[in-house]
C-alpha positions in Angstrom: 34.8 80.6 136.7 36.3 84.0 136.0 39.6 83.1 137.8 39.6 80.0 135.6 39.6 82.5 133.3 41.9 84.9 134.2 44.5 81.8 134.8 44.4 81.0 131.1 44.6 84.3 129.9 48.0 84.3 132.7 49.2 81.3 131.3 48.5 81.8 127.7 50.3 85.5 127.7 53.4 83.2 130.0 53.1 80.9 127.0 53.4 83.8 124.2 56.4 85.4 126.2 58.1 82.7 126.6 57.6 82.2 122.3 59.0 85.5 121.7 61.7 85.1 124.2 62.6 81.8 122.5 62.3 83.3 119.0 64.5 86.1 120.5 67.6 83.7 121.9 67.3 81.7 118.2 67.7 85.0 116.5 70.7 85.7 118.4 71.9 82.7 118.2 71.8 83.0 114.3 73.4 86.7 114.6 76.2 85.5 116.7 77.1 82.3 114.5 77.5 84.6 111.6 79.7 86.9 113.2 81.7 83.3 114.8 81.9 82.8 111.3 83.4 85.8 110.0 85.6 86.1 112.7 87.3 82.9 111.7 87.5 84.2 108.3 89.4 87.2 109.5 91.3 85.3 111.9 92.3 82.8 108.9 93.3 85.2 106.7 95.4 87.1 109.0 97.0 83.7 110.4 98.2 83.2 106.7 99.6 86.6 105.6 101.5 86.8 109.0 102.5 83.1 107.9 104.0 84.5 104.8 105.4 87.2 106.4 107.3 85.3 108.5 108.4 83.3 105.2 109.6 86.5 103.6 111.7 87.6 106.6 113.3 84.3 107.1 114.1 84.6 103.2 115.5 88.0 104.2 117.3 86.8 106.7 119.2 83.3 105.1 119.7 86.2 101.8 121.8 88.3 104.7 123.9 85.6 105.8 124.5 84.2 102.7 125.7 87.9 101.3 127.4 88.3 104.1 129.8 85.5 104.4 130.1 86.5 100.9 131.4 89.4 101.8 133.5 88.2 104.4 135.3 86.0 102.3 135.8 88.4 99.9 137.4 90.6 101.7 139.3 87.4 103.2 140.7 86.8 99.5 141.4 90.4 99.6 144.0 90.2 102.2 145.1 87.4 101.2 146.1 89.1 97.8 147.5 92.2 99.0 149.7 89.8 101.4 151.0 87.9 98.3 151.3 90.3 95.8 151.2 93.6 97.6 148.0 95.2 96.9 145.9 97.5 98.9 142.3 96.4 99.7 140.0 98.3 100.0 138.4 98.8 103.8 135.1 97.6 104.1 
């Protein structure tokens, strides 16, 4: 009868262990979902600003070439002008 006993008292202290342990994993399950959750935040946010940076320095970039075929005709017209009417351009 008293190892009966002491088998319950075994198995009812497995039983609360394995309670706690469960309430433990569901509690850091919780934790880490939150933190999963920010993360993606983070990682969202960042995706768009490097999105837009990427945006702005193409816009920097087309604004370069644009200015500077600008330029280069410019400076074509320039030689063509001093060619026809004898004027000094100045160097670029």
């Amino acid at each position: 009868m008293a190892y009966a006993s002491v088998e319950i008292i075994a198995l009812s202290v497995h039983v609360e262990v394995s309670n706690c342990c469960r309430r433990s994993l569901v509690n850091q399950e919780a934790r880490l979902q939150e933190q999963l959750t920010e993360l993606t935040v983070q990682l969202t946010a960042r995706d768009n600003e490097s999105n837009k940076l990427r945006y702005q320095m193409e816009d920097l970039q087309r604004d370069v070439l644009i200015k500077g075929s600008g330029m280069d005709r410019k400076y074509l017209n320039c030689i063509s002008l001093s060619c026809d009417h004898h004027v000094r351009c100045p160097s670029i």
